[in-house]
C-alpha positions in Angstrom: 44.8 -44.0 -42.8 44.2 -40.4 -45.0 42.3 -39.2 -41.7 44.7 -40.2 -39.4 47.5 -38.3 -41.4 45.3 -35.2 -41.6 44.8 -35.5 -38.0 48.4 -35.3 -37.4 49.0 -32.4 -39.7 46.4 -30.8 -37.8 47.8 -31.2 -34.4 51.2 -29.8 -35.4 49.1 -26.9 -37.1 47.9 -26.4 -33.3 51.1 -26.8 -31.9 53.3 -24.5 -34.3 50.0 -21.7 -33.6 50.2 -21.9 -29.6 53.9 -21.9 -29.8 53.6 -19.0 -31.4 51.0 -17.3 -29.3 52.8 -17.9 -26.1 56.3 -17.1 -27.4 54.5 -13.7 -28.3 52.8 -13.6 -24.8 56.6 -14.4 -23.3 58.1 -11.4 -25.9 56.1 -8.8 -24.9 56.4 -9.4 -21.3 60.3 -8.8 -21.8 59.3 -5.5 -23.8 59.0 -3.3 -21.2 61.9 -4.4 -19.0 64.0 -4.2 -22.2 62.7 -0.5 -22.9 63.9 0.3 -19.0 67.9 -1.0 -20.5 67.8 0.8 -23.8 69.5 3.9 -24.1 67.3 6.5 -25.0 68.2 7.0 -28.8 68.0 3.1 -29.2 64.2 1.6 -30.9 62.5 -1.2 -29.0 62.2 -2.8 -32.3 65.9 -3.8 -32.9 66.8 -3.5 -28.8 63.9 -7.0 -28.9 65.2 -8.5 -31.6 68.8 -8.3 -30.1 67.7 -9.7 -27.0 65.8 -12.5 -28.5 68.1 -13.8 -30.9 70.8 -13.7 -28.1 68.5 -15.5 -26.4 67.9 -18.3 -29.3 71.2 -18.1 -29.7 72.2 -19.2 -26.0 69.1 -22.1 -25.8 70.5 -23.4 -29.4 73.8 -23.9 -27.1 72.5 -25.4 -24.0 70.4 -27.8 -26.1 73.7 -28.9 -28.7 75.9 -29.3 -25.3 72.9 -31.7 -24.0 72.8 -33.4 -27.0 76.7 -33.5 -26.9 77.3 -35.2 -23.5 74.2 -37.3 -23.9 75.5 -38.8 -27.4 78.4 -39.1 -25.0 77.0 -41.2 -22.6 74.7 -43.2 -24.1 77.4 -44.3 -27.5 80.5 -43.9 -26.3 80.0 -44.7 -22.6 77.7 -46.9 -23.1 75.1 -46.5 -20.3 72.1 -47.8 -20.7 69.1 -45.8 -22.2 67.2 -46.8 -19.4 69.2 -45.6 -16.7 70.2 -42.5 -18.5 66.4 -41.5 -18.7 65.7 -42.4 -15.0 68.9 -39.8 -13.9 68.3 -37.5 -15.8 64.7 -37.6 -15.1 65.8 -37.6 -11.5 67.9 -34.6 -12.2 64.9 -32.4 -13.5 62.5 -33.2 -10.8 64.9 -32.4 -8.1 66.0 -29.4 -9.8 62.1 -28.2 -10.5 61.4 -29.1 -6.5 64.0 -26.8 -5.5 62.5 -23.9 -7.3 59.2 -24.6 -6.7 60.6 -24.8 -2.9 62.4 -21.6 -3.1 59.2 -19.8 -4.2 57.0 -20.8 -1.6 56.6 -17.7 1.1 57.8 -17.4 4.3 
C-alpha cells in the first residue's frame, strides 16, 4: 500500500515538472512576438507577465462557464452522464477534425 502511494506522489511529481517545462517551452515561444507589440520603452518582463495572466485569466473563464452549463445540464436538466459525455465527446472530435482538416495543404 506505502509503495503504491509513493508511486502516486511520484507521478504527479512528473506531471507538475513537464507541466512546467512545456508551459516554459509554450512562454517563450510567445516572447518574441510579444517583443514585436511592445512599445519600445516597455520590458519583456512585465509586457509577458501581462500577456500570460490575461491569458490565465481568460482559460479560468472558459473552464468556470464549462463547468457552469455542464452543472447545468447534468443537475438541473437532468441528462444523463452518459449521453452528456458521448456529445460532448462528439463535439471535440468534430471540432479537432476540422482543424486538423483546415491545416492540411492544398
Amino acid at each position: 500500500m506505502e509503495h503504491d502511494k509513493w508511486q502516486a506522489r511520484k507521478n504527479v511529481n512528473a506531471n507538475y515538472f513537464l507541466a512546467l517545462f512545456f508551459g516554459l517551452i509554450h512562454g517563450l515561444g510567445f516572447a518574441n512576438s510579444i517583443r514585436m507589440m511592445l512599445a519600445s520603452d516597455q520590458s519583456l518582463g512585465w509586457g509577458l507577465f501581462g500577456f500570460n495572466v490575461g491569458l490565465e485569466a481568460g482559460q479560468v473563464v472558459v473552464v468556470f462557464i464549462i463547468l457552469l452549463i455542464s452543472k447545468l445540464l447534468l443537475d438541473i436538466a437532468k441528462v444523463p452522464q452518459r449521453i452528456y459525455i458521448f456529445v460532448v465527446s462528439l463535439a471535440v472530435f468534430a471540432f479537432a477534425a476540422k482543424m486538423a482538416i483546415e491545416r492540411i495543404p492544398g
